[in-house]
C-alpha positions as CSV (number, residue, x, y, z in Angstrom):
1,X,22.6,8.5,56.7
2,X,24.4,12.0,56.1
3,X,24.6,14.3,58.4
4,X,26.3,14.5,61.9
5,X,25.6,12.5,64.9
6,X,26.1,14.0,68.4
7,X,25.6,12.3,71.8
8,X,25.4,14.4,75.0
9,X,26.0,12.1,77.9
10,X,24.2,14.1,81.2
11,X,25.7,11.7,84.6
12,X,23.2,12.2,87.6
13,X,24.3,12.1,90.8
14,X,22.5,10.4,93.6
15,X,21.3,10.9,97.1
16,X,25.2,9.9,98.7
17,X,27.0,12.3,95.7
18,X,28.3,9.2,93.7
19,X,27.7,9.8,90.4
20,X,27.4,6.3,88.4
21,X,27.1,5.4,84.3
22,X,24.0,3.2,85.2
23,X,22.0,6.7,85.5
24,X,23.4,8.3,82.3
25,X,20.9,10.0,80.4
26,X,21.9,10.4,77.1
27,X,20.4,13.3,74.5
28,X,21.1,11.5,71.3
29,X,20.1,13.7,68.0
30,X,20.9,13.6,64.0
31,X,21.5,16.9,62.6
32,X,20.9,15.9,58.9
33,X,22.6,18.7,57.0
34,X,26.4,19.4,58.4
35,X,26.7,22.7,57.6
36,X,23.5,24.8,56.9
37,X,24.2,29.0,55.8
38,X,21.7,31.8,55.6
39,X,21.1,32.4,52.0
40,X,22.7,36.5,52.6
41,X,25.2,35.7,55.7
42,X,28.5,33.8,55.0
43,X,28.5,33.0,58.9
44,X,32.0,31.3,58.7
45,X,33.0,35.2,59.1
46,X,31.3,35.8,62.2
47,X,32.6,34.8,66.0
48,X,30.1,34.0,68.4
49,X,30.6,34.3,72.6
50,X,28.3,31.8,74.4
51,X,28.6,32.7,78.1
52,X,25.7,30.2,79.5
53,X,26.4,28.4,82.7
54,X,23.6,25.7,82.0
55,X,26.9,23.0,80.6
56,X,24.1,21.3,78.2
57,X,22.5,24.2,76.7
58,X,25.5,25.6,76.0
59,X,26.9,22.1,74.6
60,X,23.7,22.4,72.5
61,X,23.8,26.0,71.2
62,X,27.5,25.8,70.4
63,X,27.5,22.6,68.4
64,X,23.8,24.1,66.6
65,X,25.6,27.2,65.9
66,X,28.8,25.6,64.8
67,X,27.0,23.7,62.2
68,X,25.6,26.7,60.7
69,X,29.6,27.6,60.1
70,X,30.0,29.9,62.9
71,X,32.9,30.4,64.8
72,X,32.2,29.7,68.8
73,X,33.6,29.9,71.9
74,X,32.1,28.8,74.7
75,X,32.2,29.4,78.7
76,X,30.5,29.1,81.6
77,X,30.8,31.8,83.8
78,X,31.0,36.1,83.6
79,X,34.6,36.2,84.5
80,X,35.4,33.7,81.7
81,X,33.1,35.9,79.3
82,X,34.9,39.1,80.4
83,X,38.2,37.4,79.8
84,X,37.2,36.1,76.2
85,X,36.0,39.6,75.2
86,X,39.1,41.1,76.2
87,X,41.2,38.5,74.3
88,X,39.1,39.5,71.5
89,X,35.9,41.2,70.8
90,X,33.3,38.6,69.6
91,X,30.5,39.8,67.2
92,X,27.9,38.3,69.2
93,X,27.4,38.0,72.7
94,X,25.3,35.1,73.8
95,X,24.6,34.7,77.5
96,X,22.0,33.9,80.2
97,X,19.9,35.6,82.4
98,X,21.6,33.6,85.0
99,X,24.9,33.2,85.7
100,X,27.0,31.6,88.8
101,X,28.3,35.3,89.4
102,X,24.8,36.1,89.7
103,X,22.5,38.3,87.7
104,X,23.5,37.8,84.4
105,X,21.5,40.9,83.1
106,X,23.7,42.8,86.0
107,X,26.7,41.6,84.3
108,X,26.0,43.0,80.8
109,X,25.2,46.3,82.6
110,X,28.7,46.2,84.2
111,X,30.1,45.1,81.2
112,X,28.7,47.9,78.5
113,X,30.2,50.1,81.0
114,X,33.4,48.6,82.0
115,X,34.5,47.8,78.9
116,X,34.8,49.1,75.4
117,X,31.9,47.4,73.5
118,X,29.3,50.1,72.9
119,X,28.8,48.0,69.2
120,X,28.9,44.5,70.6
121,X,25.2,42.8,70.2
122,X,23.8,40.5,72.9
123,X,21.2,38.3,73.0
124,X,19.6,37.0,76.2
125,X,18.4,33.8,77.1
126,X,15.9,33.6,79.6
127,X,13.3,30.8,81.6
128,X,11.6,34.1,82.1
129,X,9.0,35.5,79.6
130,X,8.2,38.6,82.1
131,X,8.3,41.9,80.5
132,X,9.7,43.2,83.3
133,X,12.7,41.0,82.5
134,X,12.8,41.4,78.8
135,X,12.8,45.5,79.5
136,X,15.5,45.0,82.2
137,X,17.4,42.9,79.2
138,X,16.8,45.6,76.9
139,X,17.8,48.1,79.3
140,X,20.8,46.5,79.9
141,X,21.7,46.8,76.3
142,X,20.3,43.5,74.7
143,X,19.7,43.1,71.1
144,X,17.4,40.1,71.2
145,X,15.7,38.0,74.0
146,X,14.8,34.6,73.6
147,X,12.8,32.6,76.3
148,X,14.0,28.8,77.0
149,X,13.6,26.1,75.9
150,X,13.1,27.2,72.2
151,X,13.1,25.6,68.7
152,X,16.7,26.0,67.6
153,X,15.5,27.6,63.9
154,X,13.9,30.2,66.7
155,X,18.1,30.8,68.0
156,X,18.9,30.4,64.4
157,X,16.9,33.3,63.0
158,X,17.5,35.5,66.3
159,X,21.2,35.3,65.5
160,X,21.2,35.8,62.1
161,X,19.0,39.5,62.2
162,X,20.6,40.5,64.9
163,X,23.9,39.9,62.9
164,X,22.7,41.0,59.8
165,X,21.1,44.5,61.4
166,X,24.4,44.9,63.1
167,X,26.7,45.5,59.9
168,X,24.1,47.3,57.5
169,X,26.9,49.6,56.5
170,X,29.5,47.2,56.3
171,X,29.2,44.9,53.9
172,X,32.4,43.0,54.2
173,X,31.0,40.2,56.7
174,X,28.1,39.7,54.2
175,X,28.4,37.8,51.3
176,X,25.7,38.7,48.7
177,X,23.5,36.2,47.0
178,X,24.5,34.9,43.7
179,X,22.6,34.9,40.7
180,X,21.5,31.3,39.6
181,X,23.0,30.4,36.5
């Protein structure tokens, strides 16, 4: 079979707080094309930020997005976001709604203001499909909001337009279609 094969091993912990590999749950999936490319985005260009403090939704949104040939870094907190972004400027921001700092709407706030990265593009995940929420994302300078769980072409397409309206005068990260021969 081609493709890639990924196992996520989740270890519960029980009542006493001994965790134990008899209560492994294990997400098993085949992702049967590798490395899969929007037909006007040459995503190997682009660096994504995933700051999500769920470990196996961002396991799974990293290895989806990685797949599709983007660069990714991962972490799980705000202070491990805010150090990332000032190591280097992603050109994505991916994060959560909650984070173990707290608000993680708050934290984008604090961070279009704090730091220099009036151009950076965020996308929020959320359990919440409020519109109170999704204004408060927006407000807080959000690009895109997407509700969880969600079909990963759902995260796929988000990321891509919100990529794709990001640089319509710079061409450079976008690599043009090619005529078919």
């Amino acid at each position: 079979m081609n493709g890639i094969h990924r196992e996520i091993h989740i270890t519960s912990v029980d009542q006493s707080g001994c965790t134990g590999c008899s209560d492994d749950a294990i997400l098993s999936y085949h992702t049967p094309f590798p490395k899969l490319n929007h037909p006007v985005i040459d995503s190997s260009r682009f660096r994504l930020l995933i700051v999500l403090a769920e470990p196996v939704l961002r396991e799974l949104v990293s290895f989806r997005l990685e797949l599709l040939g983007y660069e990714v870094e991962s972490v799980s907190s705000g202070s491990e976001g805010l150090a990332a972004i000032t190591r280097q400027s992603p050109d994505l921001l991916i994060t959560d709604t909650k984070l173990p700092e707290g608000d993680g709407l708050e934290w984008v706030a604090r961070l279009r203001t704090e730091v220099p990265i009036a151009e950076l593009p965020i996308l929020i995940f959320s359990l919440d499909p409020s519109l109170e929420t999704v204004e408060r994302a927006h407000h807080a300078g959000a690009q895109g909001y997407l509700i969880t769980p969600f079909d990963p072409t759902d995260m796929e397409e988000k990321v891509e337009d919100i990529l794709v309206n990001r640089i319509p005068k710079n061409r450079s990260k976008v690599a043009m279609p090619t005529k078919p021969r």
